[in-house]
GUDOVO-86624 format. One record per residue (C-alpha): x, y, z. Coordinates in pm, whole numbers, padded with zeros to 5 digits, always signed. Example, Ala and Ser with C-alpha at 12.3 -4.5 7.8 and 13.67 -1.06 7.14 Angstrom:
2
+01230-00450+00780+01367-00106+00714
//
This chain:
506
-01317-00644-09653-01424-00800-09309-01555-00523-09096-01264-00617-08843-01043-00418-08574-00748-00574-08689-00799-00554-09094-01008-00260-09160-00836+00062-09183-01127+00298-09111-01215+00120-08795-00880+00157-08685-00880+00475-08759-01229+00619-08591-01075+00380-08258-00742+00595-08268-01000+00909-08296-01246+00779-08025-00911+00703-07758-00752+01055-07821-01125+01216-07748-01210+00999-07428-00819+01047-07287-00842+01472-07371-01168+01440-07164-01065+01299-06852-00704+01502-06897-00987+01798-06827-01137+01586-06500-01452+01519-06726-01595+01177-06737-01931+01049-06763-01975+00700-06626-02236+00610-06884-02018+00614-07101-01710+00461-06900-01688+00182-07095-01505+00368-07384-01217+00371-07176-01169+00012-07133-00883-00046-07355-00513+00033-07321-00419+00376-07115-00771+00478-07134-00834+00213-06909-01009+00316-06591-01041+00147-06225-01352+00342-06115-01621+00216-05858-01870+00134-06138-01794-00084-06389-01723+00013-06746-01914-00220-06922-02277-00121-07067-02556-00400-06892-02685-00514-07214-02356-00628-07317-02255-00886-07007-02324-01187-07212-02063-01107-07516-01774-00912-07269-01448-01116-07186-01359-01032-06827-01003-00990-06747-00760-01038-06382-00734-00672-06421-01101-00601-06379-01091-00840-06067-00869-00655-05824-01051-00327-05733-01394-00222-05559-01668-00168-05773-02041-00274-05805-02021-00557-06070-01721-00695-05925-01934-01038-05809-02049-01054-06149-01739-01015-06294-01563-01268-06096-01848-01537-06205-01800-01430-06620-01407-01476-06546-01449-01805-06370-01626-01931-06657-01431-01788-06969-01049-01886-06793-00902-02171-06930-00728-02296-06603-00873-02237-06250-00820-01880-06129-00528-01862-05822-00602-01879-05456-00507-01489-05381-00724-01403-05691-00989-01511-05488-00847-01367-05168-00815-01040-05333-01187-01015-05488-01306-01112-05152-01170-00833-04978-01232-00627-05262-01584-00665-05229-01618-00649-04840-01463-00285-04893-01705-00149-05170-01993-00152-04970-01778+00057-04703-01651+00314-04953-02002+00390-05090-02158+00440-04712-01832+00677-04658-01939+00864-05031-02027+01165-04748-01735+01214-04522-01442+01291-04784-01200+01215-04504-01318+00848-04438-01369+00821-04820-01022+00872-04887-00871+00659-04594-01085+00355-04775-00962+00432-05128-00616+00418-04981-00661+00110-04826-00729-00090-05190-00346+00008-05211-00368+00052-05592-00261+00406-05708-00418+00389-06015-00788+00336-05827-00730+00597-05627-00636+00875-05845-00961+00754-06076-01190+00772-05837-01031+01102-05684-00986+01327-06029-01320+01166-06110-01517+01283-05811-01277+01650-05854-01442+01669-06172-01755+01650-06052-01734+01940-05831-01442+02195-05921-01508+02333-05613-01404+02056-05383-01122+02225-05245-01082+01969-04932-01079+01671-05162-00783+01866-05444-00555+01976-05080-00616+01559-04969-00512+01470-05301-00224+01690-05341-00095+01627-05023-00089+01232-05064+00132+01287-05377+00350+01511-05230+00382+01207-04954+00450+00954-05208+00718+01151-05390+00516+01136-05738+00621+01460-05781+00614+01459-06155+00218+01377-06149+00152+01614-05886+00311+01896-06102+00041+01820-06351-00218+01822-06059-00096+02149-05940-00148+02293-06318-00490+02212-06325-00566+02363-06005-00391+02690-06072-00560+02690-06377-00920+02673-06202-00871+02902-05871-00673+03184-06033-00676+03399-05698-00532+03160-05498-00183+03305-05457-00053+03055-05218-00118+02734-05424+00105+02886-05757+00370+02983-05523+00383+02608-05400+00367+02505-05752+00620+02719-05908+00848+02576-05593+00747+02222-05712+00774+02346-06066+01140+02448-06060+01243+02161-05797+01075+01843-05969+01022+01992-06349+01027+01973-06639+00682+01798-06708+00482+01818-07001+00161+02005-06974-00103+02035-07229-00205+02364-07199-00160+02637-07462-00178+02964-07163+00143+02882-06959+00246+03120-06665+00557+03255-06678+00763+03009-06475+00641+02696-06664+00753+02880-06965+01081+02810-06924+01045+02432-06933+01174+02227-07170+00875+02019-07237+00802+01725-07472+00498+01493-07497+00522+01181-07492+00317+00931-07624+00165+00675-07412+00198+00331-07584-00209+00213-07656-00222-00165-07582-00432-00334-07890-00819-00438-07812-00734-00791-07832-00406-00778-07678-00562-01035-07369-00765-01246-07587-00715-01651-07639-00440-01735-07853-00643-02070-07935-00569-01988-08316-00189-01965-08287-00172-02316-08076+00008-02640-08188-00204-02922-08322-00202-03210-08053+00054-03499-08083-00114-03797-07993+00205-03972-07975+00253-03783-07653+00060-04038-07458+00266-04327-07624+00615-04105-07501+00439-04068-07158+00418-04423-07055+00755-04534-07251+00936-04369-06947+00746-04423-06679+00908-04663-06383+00698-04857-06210+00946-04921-05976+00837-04590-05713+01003-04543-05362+00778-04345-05172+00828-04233-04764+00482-04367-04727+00333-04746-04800+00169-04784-05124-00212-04845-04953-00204-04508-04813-00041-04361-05157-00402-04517-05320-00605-04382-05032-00490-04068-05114-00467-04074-05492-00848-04218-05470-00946-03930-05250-00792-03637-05332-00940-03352-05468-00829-03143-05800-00605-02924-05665-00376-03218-05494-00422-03441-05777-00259-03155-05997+00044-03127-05760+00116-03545-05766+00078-03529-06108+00308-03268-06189+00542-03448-05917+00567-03808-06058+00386-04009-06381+00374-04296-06121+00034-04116-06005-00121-04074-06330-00003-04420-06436-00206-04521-06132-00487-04274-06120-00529-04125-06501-00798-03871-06472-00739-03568-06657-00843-03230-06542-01033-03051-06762-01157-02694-06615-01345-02615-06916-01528-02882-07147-01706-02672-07452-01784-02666-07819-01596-02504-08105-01497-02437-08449-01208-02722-08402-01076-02987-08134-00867-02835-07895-00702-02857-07568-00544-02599-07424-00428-02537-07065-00696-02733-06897-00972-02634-07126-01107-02901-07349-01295-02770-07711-01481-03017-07927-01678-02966-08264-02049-03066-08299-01980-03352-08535-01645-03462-08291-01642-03863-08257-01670-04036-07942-01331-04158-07921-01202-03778-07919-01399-03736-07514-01135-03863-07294-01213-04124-07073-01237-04064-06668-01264-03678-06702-01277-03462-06370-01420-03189-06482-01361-02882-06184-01490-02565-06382-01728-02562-06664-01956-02791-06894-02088-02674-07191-02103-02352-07065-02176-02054-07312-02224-02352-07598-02526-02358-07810-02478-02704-07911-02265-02995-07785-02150-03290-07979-02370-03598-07945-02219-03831-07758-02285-04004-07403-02080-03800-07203-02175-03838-06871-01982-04252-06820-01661-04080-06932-01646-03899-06622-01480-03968-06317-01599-03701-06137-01756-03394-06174-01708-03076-05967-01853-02807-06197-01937-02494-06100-02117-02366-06434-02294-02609-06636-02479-02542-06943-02610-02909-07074-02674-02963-07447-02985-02952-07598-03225-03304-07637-03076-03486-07382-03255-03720-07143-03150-03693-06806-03207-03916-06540-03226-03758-06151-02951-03990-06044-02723-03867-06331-02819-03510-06267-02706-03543-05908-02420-03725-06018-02314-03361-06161-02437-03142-05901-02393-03342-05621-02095-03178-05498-02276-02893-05404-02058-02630-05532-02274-02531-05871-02350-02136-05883-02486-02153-06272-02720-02473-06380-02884-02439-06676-03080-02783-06834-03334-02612-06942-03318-02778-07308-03284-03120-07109-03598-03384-07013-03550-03448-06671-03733-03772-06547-03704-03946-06217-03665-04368-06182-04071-04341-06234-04043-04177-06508-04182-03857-06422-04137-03485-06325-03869-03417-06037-04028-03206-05731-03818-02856-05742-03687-02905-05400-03524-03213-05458-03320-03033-05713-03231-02761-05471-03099-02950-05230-02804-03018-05400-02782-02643-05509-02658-02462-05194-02418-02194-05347-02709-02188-05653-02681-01820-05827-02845-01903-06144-03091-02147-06178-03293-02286-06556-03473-02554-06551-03733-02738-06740-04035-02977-06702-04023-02994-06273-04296-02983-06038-04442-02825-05764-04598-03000-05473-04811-02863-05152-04461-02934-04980-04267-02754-05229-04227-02401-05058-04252-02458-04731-03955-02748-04766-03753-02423-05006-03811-02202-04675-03653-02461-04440-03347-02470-04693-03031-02265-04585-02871-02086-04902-02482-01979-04892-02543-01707-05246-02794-01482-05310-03041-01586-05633-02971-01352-05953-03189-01544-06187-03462-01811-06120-03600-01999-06485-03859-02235-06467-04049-02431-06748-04337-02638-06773-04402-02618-06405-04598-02890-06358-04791-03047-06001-05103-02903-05794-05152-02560-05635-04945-02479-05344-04898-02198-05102-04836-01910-05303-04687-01631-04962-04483-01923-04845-04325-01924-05247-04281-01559-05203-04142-01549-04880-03882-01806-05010-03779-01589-05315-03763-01273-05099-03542-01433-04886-03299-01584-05104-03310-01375-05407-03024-01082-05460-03105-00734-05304-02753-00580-05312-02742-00172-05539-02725-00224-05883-02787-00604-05914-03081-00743-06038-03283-01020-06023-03500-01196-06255-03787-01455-06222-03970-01662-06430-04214-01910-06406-04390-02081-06684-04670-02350-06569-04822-02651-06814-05125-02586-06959-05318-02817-06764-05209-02651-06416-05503-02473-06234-05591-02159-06433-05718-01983-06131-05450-02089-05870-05177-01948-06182-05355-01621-06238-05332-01576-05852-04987-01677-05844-04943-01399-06138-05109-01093-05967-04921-01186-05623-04593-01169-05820-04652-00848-06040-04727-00688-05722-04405-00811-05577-04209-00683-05887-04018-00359-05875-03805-00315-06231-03698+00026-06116-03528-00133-05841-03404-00457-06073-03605-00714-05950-03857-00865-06214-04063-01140-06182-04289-01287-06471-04549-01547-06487-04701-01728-06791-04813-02056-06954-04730-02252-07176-04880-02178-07491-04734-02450-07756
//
């Protein structure tokens, strides 16, 4: 039997066993972060300032809306995984929301000191849940906190949760036995707002009398979010025969037809959906489907506005005068093998991930990234040529890269030009990862490089960047082992920034 969550009964068993250990924990306020990411699923799951996910694990995680709208340190990141894995393009106030989420974070960790200020901010995220994580968190911490349980306490009484604070109470009773005052509030509370269930085996004498019952909390399953790709419809392709069968050609529009193909011919993605939606006059006219993710799978698929083909799919299956607005080929090993790039009509791609053995021309590449919105560009498994035929100068490629996060390239080259024209550049993102390959050109000025990654690269807590840099084997062996020592000395990987330098040794 598949080792699987859903089909093997041990595994569902030592889960069950693992959820009733993590949720007994934090009913006693104790909770390590490190291992915060046990709590991810169902009621375990926790909206606490760091994210619960271990680092070594980013690449296989699915992100979810939930882990989007709250303050904590990998929310950036997060926001970039979800961007890529959704199938349609994530809403205007999602974006809106993770902005101001992340303008606060920063504010709440500088406030970490003044419990006060601390718990103004966490009240401002106006999510209940987030605060009373990061609150009976931090309580748990330090017992002894007796501003921060009175703060607490006081906002629930506030908000009328009365039967949560009753548990509250419990647990501070339990802890400060000699203070009088508190159980006479609670046993107020206690016979005003009860019953409640408590957990405890030692009741006093007036919680006694409660008739209490637990109730079990309802566990959402692991993969309760994840794609339903497998329970989806084969497609009809007699849909697009249907389509056109009623479609009048005969339109009455407020405005005269030139302008209506002015329009249709310049519109971006998000008004082209809208007129589509409205009237199949305007696909008739204009058919260019949206496609937010193009990838590779087990089977041909499309599904929302996510397109999956197989390795061995047939040309005819790529739809002709694709806008592709998302992602290309992202988080694919391999990509069928056809000539994609003339059945596009346009491409404004924020994550793309090119297949393996292709050869690129410059002009096609900017055709792709020319919109200047691409955070992730890997072609590293590409051969980039210009019209000459040969290696493209780095910061030609980065002028088209303004918003650039994540940058892999292969076979480019460095000029005496190169940095200095990278310095003069004005960047909108912060660099997280820098890949180059087969660096090929002349020695150049090494500080002005340096100066240009310092400037540009990420420096915010707990992200990290990464550089490489791998030079051709004919590139001046004592310029590179310079360029080496300068950038080891540069490196810090207690403070996640790593930069490496090597050549190429095939």
């Amino acid at each position: 039997m598949a080792f699987n969550g859903l089909l093997n009964p041990f595994y569902r068993t030592f889960d069950k066993l693992r959820r009733d250990i993590v949720k007994h924990a934090y009913c006693h306020l104790y909770m390590n972060k490190k291992w915060s990411w046990r709590f991810y699923w169902g009621s375990n799951y926790l909206k606490l300032d760091y994210f619960h996910q271990r680092r070594n694990y980013w690449q296989m995680i699915t992100i979810y809306e939930r882990d989007l709208d709250y303050p904590h340190d990998q929310l950036k990141l997060c926001l970039r995984k979800f961007e890529q894995q959704t199938t349609k393009p994530p809403s205007k106030d999602l974006y809106k929301r993770c902005e101001e989420m992340m303008a606060l974070y920063p504010k709440i960790q500088a406030a970490i000191g003044d419990i006060d200020e601390w718990f103004q901010l966490l009240l401002k995220v106006n999510d209940d849940k987030y605060l009373k994580d990061n609150v009976e968190y931090r309580i748990g911490h330090n017992l002894h906190d007796v501003k921060l349980w009175k703060l607490y306490i006081n906002h629930l009484k506030q908000n009328s949760q009365y039967k949560y604070l009753l548990g509250i109470y419990s647990k501070y009773c339990r802890f400060f036995l000699d203070d009088d005052e508190m159980k006479k509030e609670y046993q107020k509370a206690m016979l005003e707002h009860g019953p409640v269930h408590l957990p405890w085996k030692n009741l006093f004498e007036f919680e006694k009398g409660c008739d209490m019952e637990e109730v079990e909390e309802k566990e959402e399953d692991e993969d309760s979010e994840s794609s339903d790709e497998e329970d989806s419809l084969p497609f009809d392709k007699s849909i697009c025969r249907r389509f056109y069968a009623t479609y009048n050609a005969d339109q009455k529009f407020a405005l005269p037809g030139p302008i209506i193909r002015y329009v249709l011919k310049n519109a971006g993605h998000r008004v082209l959906r809208k007129l589509f939606a409205s009237c199949k006059y305007f696909f008739n006219k204009q058919p260019t489907p949206i496609c937010h993710r193009l990838l590779t799978g087990p089977r041909e698929i499309y599904k929302d506005e996510s397109l999956t083909l197989k390795e061995d799919s047939k040309e005819e299956s790529f739809p002709k005068k694709l806008y592709i607005t998302g992602n290309m080929f992202c988080g694919s090993r391999f990509a069928p093998w056809i000539d994609f790039l003339p059945k596009f009509y346009r491409c404004e791609a924020k994550f793309i991930c090119l297949p393996s053995n292709i050869h690129l021309a410059f002009d096609e590449l900017k055709f792709l990234i020319g919109h200047g919105g691409v955070i992730h560009l890997n072609i590293y498994c590409c051969i980039l040529k210009d019209e000459k035929n040969e290696d493209v100068a780095l910061e030609k490629i980065m002028e088209f890269l303004p918003n650039i996060e994540g940058l892999i390239l292969n076979n480019v080259k460095i000029t005496e030009e190169t940095p200095h024209a990278l310095t003069r550049m004005k960047f909108n993102s912060k660099f997280r990862n820098i890949n180059i390959a087969l660096i090929s050109g002349v020695p150049f000025d090494a500080v002005e490089f340096l100066k240009f990654l310092i400037v540009n690269k990420m420096n915010e807590p707990y992200q990290s960047f990464r550089g490489d840099f791998t030079f051709c084997k004919e590139f001046n062996a004592h310029f590179v082992q310079m360029f080496k020592k300068l950038m080891e000395d540069y490196s810090t990987p207690d403070e996640y920034c790593t930069v490496e330098v090597r050549v190429d040794d095939w």
